[in-house]
C-alpha positions, 0 to 999 in steps of 0.5 A: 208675823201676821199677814191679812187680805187677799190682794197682796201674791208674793213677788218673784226673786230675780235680781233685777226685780229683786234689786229694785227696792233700792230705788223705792225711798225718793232716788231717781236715775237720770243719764248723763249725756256727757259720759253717757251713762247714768247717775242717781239723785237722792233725796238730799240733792246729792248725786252719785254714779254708782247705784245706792244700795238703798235709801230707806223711809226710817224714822230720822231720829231715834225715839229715846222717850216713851211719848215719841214711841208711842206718837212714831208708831201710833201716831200715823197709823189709826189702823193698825193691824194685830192684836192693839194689846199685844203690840202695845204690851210688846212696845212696853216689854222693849222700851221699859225691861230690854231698853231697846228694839227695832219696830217694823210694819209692813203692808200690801209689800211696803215697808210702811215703818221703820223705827229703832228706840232706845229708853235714855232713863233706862232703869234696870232690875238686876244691878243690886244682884251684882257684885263688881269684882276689884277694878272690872270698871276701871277702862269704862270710868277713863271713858266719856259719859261713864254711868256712876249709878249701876241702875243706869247701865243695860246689858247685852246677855252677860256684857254690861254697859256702862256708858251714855254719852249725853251728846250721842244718840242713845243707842248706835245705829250699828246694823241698821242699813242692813236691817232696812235694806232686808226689810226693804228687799223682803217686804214685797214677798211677805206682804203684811207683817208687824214684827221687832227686831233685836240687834243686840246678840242675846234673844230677849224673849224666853218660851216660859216667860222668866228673865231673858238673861237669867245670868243677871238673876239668882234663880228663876224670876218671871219677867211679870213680877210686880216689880219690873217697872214695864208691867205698870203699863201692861194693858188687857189681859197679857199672854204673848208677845208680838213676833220677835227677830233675833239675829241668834236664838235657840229652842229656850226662846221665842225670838224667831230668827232674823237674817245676820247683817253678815248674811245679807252683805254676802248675799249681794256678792257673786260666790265666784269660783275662780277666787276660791283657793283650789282644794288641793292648794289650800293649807292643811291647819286649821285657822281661827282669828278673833276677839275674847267675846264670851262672857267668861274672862277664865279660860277655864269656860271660854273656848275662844281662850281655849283655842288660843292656849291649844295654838299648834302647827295643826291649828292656828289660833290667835286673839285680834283684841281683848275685848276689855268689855265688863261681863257678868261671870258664872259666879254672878260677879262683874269681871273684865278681861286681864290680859297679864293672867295669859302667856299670849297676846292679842293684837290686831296685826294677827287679822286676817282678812275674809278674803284669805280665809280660803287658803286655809282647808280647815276653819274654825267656828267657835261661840262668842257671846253667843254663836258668831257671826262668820258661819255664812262667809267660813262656808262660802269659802270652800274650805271645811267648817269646824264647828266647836258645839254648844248650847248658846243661841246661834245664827239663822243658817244653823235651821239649814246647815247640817252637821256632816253635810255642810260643816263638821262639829266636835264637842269641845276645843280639846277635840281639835286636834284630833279632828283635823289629823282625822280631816287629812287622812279623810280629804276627799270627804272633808272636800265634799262637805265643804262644798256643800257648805258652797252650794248652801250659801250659794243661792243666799237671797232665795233662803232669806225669803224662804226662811221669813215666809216659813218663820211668819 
């Protein structure tokens, strides 16, 4: 992130001055006199009586040629700031080796640009590494727009996809409201910044430049390699890339970390004490609910398959689906889930929803593909976080959240049980911890800013 120029002071946080982005992008408030309260007018014509969280100047459509990147993020600005290389060099990086980024410009505390792309001829570079195992497509080729040519399919870290549907945009918009909405609500304090955010799980930008997703590659290969077709359009001399925000990261990456979606929906809620279950009313288990996310399908390396195995009186843990997603494995093949190798089932009758999660004292927060995105939402609930450690990338909160302080970690799912006869006969110490985990999540929208200020 750069910032420039002298004219630009951060703006205070308050709520109602923090609130008035909302109304930034052509919304107008009016009051009616019949009911005398107001309505707002968005730029549709459309009126509504509740406040909209936000209206956004994005581009309307998703570029999906590399001629409307370059003409949505160059074409009205023939005065871009940074490094003209570096943004370029950055632009090719995403659109031809990711697939797909999110580009954001902001300026004198304006958002100025808001535009996802996604590379509909996407070719990848790993495809001819990868062996299916028998059957791994066999959900996705039921399913419209399946990609018969492997060249053709993109990856999430380990999770392949396979599908293009020919009448659908060629990447969701999934989070993309919620990215816009924080860009909105932070631009006013970071003034100028030019910066690509990846919404996808896995960081994409390694410290020592080789693959993102080494698990698609036999041993190390530089993403400058000759053979990846983004390096045909790298201009000048190449050394970095322009700043990157990930939802997850971790110390092997250059991505910085970007807020959760997860995050900011719990940053416009008011943390109210009279909801929280009292401490000495909730439920002494440890509760976890989930889908099968981890890239393993083997319980012999998934932990979300672990816990579920482990399912005792101390601790509750039940799958919510399979998640039949294709995944690359530790033996470099393409697998996906068989629920018939499990004696228990999945099933979306076992949801819980977040609003209960506080009449349980103990929560469990186990890694999916990467870290999850629940940590924000387990601390604001009062009870004591367990956090199952690992070396996958994790969420923005992990700079912030302590072990000890705000949750309590333990290496491995097998420790769990041990753990939570040790959190009832030392209660009061769990019950300090866990408030903490409160007081951390408690003042969400004042840490967002502080961290994108430190991260810029």
């Amino acid at each position: 992130m750069k910032k420039r120029g002298s004219t630009w002071t951060p703006a205070p946080i308050s709520e109602s001055k923090s609130d008035d982005y909302c109304l930034r992008a052509g919304v107008t408030m009016h009051m009616s006199k019949s009911k005398g309260k107001p309505y707002y007018r968005l730029p549709n014509g459309r009126t509504v009586w509740e406040k909209p969280l936000a209206t956004f100047q994005v581009n309307p459509r998703l570029c999906e040629t590399w001629d409307e990147v370059l003409r949505t993020i160059y074409g009205p600005r023939s005065n871009a700031f940074g490094e003209s290389d570096v943004l370029w060099n950055t632009l090719a990086y995403f659109f031809w080796h990711m697939r797909s980024a999110i580009y954001v410009n902001i300026s004198n505390g304006k958002v100025l640009t808001i535009a996802p792309f996604a590379n509909r001829n996407y070719t990848n570079n790993w495809s001819s590494n990868i062996p299916l195992r028998e059957g791994a497509d066999r959900f996705d080729k039921m399913r419209a727009g399946f990609l018969s040519d492997k060249r053709k399919w993109w990856s999430n870290g380990g999770t392949v996809s396979t599908l293009l549907d020919p009448k659908k945009p060629a990447w969701g918009s999934f989070f993309l409201r919620e990215i816009s909405e924080m860009a909105h609500f932070l631009a006013p304090h970071l003034g100028h910044a030019e910066f690509f955010v990846n919404k996808r799980d896995h960081p994409v930008v390694r410290s020592d430049l080789s693959e993102s997703y080494a698990m698609l590659f036999f041993g190390k290969h530089d993403v400058r390699e000759p053979s990846n077709v983004w390096t045909d359009f790298i201009r000048g001399h190449f050394s970095h890339f322009s700043p990157v925000y990930s939802f997850y990261s971790s110390r092997a990456f250059e991505d910085k970390h970007f807020p959760l979606p997860a995050d900011w929906q719990l940053s416009r809620q008011q943390l109210n004490n009279r909801r929280r279950v009292e401490w000495n009313a909730k439920q002494e288990i440890a509760m976890w609910r989930g889908s099968a996310t981890g890239y393993s399908v083997s319980a012999s390396e998934n932990p979300r398959l672990q816990v579920v195995q482990l399912s005792s009186k101390l601790v509750d843990a039940k799958l919510t689906s399979w998640n039949r997603r294709m995944k690359v494995q530790s033996d470099k093949s393409i697998a996906v889930i068989n629920d018939k190798d499990y004696p228990f089932p999945a099933n979306k009758s076992f949801f819980i929803p977040s609003e209960q999660w506080g009449k349980f004292k103990y929560l469990l927060y186990i890694d999916g593909n990467v870290g999850a995105s629940r940590f924000g939402r387990l601390l604001s609930t009062g009870s004591l976080v367990i956090v199952v450690r690992s070396e996958l990338p994790q969420p923005w909160l992990f700079q912030y959240a302590k072990d000890g302080e705000h949750y309590l970690g333990v290496d491995s799912v097998s420790d769990l049980p041990s753990t939570v006869q040790w959190c009832i006969a030392h209660d009061e110490e769990c019950r300090v911890i866990a408030e903490r985990g409160v007081q951390l999540v408690s003042s969400m929208k004042q840490l967002m800013i502080d961290h994108m200020m430190n991260s810029a």
